[in-house]
Residue frames relative to the residue before (quaternion, step in Angstrom):
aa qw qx qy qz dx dy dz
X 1.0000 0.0000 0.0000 0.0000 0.00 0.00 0.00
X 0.6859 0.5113 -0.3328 0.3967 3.62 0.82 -0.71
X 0.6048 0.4578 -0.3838 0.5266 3.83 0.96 -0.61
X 0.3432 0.7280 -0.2605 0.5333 4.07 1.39 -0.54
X 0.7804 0.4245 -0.0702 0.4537 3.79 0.13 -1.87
X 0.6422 0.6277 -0.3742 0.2313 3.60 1.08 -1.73
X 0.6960 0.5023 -0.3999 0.3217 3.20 0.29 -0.74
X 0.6433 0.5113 -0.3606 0.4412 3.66 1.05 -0.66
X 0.6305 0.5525 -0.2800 0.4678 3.96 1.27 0.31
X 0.4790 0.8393 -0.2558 0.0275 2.97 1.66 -1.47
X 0.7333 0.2412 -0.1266 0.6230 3.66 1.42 -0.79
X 0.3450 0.8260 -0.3937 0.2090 3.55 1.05 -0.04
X 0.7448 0.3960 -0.2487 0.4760 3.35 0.75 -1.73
X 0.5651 0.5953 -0.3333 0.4638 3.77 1.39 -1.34
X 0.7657 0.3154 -0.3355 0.4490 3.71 0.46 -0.72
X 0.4002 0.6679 -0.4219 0.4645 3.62 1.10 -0.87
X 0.8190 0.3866 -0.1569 0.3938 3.61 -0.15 -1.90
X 0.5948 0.6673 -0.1599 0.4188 3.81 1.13 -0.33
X 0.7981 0.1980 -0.0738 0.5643 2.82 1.31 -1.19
X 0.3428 0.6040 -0.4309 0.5762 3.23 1.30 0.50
X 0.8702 0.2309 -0.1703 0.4005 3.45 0.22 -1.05
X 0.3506 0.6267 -0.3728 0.5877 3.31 1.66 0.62
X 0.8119 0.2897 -0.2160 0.4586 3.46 0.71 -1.14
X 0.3267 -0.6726 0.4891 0.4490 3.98 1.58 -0.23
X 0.5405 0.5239 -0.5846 0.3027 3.27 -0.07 1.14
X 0.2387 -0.7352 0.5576 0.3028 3.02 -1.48 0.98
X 0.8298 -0.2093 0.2255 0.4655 3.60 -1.57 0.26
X 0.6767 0.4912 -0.2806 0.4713 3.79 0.27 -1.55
X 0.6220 0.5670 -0.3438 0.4165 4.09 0.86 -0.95
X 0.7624 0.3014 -0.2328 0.5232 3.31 0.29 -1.81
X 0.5970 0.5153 -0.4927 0.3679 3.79 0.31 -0.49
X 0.7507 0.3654 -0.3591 0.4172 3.55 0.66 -0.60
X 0.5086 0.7302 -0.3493 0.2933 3.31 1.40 -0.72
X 0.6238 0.5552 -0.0957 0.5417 3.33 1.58 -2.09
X 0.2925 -0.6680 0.6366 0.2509 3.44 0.43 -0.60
X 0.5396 0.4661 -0.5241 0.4657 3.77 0.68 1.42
X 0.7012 -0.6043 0.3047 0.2241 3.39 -1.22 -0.10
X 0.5364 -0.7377 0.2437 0.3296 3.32 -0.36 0.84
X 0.5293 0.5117 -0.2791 0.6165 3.53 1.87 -0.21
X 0.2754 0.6212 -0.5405 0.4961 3.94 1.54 -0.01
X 0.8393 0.4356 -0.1583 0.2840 2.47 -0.54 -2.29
X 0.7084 0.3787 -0.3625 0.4726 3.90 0.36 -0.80
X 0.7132 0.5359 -0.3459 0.2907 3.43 0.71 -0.85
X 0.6516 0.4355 -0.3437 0.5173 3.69 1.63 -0.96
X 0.6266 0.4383 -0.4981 0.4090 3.96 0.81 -0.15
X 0.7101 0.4206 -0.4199 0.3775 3.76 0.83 -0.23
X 0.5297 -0.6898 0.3221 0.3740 3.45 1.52 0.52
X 0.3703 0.8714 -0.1292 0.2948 3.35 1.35 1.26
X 0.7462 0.3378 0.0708 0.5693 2.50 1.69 -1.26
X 0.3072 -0.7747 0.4979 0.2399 3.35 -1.28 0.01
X 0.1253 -0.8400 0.5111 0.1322 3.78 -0.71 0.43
X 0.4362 -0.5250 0.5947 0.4248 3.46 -0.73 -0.16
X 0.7679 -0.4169 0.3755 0.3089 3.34 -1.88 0.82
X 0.6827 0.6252 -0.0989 0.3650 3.06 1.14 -1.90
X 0.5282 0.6576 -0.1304 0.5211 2.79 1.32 -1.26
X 0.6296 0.4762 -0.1964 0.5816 4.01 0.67 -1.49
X 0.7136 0.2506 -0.3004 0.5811 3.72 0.03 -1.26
X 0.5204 0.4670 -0.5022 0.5088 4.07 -0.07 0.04
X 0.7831 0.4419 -0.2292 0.3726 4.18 0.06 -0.98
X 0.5213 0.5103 -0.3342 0.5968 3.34 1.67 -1.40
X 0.7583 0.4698 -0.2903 0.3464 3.59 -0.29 -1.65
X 0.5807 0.4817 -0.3370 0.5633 3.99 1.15 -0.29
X 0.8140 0.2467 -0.2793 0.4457 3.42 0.34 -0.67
X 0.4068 -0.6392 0.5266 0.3855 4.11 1.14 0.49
X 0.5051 0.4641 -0.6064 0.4021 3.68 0.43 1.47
X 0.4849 -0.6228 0.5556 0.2613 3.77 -0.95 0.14
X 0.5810 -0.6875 0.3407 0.2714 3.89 -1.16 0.60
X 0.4120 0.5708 -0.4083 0.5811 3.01 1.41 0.27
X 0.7115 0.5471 -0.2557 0.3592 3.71 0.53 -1.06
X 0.5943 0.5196 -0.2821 0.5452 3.68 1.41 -1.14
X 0.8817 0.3317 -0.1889 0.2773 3.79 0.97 -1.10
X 0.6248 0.6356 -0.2647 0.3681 3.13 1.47 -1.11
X 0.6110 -0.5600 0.3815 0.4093 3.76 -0.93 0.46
X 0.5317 -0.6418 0.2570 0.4892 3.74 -0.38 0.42
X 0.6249 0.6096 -0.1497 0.4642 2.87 1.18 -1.56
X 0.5302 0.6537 -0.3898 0.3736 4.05 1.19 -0.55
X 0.1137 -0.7991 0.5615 0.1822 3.69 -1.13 0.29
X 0.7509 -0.5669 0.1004 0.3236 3.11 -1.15 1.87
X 0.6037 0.5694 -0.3506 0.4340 3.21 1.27 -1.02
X 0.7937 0.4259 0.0249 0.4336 3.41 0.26 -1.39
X 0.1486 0.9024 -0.3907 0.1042 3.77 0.98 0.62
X 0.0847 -0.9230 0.3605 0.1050 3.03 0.87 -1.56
X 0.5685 0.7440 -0.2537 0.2426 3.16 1.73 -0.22
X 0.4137 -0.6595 0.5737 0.2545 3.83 -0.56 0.94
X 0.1966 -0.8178 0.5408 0.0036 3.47 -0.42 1.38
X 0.8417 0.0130 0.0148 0.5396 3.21 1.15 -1.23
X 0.0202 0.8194 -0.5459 -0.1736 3.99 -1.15 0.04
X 0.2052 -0.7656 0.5595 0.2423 3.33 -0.87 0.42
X 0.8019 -0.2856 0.1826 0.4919 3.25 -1.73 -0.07
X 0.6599 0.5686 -0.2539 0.4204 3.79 0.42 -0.74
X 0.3091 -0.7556 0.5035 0.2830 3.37 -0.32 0.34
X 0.7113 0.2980 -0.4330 0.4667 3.84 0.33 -0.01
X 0.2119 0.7693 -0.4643 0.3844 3.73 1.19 0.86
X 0.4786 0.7423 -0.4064 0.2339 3.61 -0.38 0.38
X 0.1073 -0.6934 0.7032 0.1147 3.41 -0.93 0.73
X 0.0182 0.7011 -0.7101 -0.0626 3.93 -1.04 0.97
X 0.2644 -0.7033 0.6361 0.1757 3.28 -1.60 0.35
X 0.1785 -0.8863 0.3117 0.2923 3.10 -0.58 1.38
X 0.6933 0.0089 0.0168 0.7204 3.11 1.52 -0.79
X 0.1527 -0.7588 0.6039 0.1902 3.28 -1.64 -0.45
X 0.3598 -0.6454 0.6737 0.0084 4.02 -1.24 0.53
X 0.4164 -0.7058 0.5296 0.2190 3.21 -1.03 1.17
X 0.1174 0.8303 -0.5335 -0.1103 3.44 -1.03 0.58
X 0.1342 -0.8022 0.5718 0.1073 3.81 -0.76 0.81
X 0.7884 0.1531 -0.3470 0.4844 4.31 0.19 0.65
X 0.8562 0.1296 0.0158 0.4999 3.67 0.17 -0.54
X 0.0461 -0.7390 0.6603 0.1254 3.48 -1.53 0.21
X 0.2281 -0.7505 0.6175 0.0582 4.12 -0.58 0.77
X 0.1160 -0.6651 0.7303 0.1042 3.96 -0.66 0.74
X 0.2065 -0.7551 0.6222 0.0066 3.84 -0.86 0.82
X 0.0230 -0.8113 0.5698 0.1291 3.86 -0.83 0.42
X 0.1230 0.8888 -0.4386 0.0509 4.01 0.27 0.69
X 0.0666 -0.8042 0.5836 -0.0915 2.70 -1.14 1.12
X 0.3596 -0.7964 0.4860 -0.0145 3.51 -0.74 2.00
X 0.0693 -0.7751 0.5274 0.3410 3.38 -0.93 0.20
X 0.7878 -0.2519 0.1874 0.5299 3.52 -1.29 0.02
X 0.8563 0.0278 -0.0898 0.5078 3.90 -0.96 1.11
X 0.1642 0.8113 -0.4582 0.3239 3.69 1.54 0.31
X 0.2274 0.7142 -0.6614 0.0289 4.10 -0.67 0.05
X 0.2032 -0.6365 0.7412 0.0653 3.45 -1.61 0.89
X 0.1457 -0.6906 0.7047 0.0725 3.68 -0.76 1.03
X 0.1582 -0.7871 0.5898 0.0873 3.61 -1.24 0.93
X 0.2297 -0.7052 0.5825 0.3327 3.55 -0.97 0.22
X 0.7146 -0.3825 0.3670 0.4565 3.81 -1.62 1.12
X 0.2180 -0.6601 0.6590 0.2872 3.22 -1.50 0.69
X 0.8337 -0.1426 0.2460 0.4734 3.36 -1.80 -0.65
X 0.4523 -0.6083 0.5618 0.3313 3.85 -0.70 0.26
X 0.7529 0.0259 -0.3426 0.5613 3.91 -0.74 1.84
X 0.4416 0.6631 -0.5150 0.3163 3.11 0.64 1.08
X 0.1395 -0.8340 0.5325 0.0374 3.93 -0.16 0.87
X 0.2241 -0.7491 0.6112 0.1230 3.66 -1.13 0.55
X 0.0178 -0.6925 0.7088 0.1332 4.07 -0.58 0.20
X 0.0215 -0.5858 0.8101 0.0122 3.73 -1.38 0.66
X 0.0821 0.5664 -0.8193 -0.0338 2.84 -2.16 0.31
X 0.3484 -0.7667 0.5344 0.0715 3.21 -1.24 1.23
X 0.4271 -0.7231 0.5428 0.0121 3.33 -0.80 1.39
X 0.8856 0.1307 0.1574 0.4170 3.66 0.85 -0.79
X 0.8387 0.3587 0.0930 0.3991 3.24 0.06 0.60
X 0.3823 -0.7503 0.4477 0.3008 4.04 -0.71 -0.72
X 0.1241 -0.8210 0.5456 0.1133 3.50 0.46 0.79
X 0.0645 -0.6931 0.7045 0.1383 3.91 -0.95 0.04
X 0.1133 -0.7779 0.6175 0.0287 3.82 -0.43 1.13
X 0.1796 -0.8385 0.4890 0.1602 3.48 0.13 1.11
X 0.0174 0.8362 -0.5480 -0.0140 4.30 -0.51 0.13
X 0.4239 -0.7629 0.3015 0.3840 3.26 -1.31 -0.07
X 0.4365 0.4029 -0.6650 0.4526 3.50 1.25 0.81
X 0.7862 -0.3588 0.2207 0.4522 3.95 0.33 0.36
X 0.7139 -0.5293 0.4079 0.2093 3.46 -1.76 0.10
X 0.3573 -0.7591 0.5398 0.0686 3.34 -0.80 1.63
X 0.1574 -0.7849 0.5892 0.1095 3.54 -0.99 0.46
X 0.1291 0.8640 -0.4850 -0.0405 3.62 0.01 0.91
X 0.1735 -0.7593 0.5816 0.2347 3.65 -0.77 0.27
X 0.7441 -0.3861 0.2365 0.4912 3.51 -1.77 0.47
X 0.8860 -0.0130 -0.2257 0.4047 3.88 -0.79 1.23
X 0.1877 0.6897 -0.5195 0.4682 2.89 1.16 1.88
X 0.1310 0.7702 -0.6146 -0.1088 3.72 -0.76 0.29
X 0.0308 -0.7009 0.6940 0.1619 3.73 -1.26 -0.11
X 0.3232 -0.7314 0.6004 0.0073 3.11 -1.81 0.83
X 0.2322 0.8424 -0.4550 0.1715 4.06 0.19 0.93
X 0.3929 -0.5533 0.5159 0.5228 3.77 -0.66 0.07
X 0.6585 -0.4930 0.5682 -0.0217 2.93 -1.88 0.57
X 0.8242 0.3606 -0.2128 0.3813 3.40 1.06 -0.65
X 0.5457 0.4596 -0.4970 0.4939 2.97 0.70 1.62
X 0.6376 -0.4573 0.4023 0.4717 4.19 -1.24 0.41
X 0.0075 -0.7380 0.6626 -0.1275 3.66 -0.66 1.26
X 0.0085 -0.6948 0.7129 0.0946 3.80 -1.12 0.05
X 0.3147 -0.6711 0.6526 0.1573 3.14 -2.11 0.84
X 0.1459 -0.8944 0.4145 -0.0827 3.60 -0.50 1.07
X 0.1435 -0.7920 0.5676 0.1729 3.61 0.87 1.40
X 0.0535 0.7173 -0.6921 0.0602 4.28 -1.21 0.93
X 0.2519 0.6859 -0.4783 0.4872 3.41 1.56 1.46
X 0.4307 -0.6101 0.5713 0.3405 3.56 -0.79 0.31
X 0.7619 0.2169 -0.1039 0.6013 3.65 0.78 -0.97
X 0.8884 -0.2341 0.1811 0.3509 3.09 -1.78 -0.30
X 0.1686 -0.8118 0.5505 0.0974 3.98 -0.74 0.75
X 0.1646 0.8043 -0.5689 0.0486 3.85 -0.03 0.57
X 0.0148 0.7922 -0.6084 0.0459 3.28 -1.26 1.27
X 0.5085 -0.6255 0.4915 0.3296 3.64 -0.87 0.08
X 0.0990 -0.7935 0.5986 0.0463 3.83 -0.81 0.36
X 0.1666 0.7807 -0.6015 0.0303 3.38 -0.62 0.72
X 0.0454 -0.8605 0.5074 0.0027 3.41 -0.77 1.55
X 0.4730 -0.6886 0.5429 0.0862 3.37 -0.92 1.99
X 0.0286 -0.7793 0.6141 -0.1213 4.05 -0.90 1.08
């Protein structure tokens, strides 16, 4: 089961150990800091251990880094993560993150549904505003001005929001995606 799990750790200990030593702590500090153990802490930088989620946002939030930071590959962009976060006993169990988008007043979950040749034209939100869709159904065509995304059903894209964007069902049938907008 543990060789199974690795992949949901895979950049943990490497980012874990990093930002510790970015922040001058040694193991014994942030473990007490986090409220986890000090055999935690060695065990998730030798790529060893499990933690609860809770646990992760408890280690990030000690070391002034963000859960995305503790998991995502360094080299990965926010938008485009991809990162298996969690598995359960089942193998089609899983919680991935695909990306993420700073947000600092508000978050909006959105549930939409297009019909065939359907288009929503938006005006620009507020400047640092960010949108994250993932399509559920269908063929979404997210039109922008660095240009036009094409997503199919478990496609997602992450972008700011504060510019003139349209949503463009190019599905014969029904197109349904989630929307979640970060303020």
């Amino acid at each position: 089961m543990q060789t199974e799990r690795r992949d949901v750790l895979v950049h943990v200990g490497e980012n874990l150990r990093r930002l510790r030593q970015a922040a001058g702590m040694s193991q014994t500090a942030l473990a007490a800091s986090a409220g986890v153990s000090r055999r935690t802490i060695i065990n998730l930088e030798a790529g060893e251990a499990n933690i609860s989620l809770a646990g992760l946002d408890r280690l990030a939030e000690t070391l002034d880094a963000t859960f995305t930071d503790l998991i995502s590959a360094p080299t990965a962009p926010v938008s485009k993560i991809n990162a298996v976060a969690w598995r359960g006993s089942a193998l089609e169990s899983q919680a991935v993150l695909l990306g993420s988008a700073p947000a600092r007043r508000e978050a909006q979950l959105w549930s939409w549904t297009l019909a065939a040749g359907e288009r929503y034209d938006a005006e620009p939100d507020p400047a640092g505003w960010h949108e994250m869709v993932v399509v559920t159904q269908g063929t979404l065509r997210i039109e922008r001005e660095q240009g036009p995304t094409m997503l199919r059903s478990g496609d997602h894209a992450i972008y700011s929001s504060a510019q003139t964007y349209a949503y463009i069902n190019v599905h014969d049938g029904l197109t349904r995606f989630i929307r979640t907008v970060l303020s």
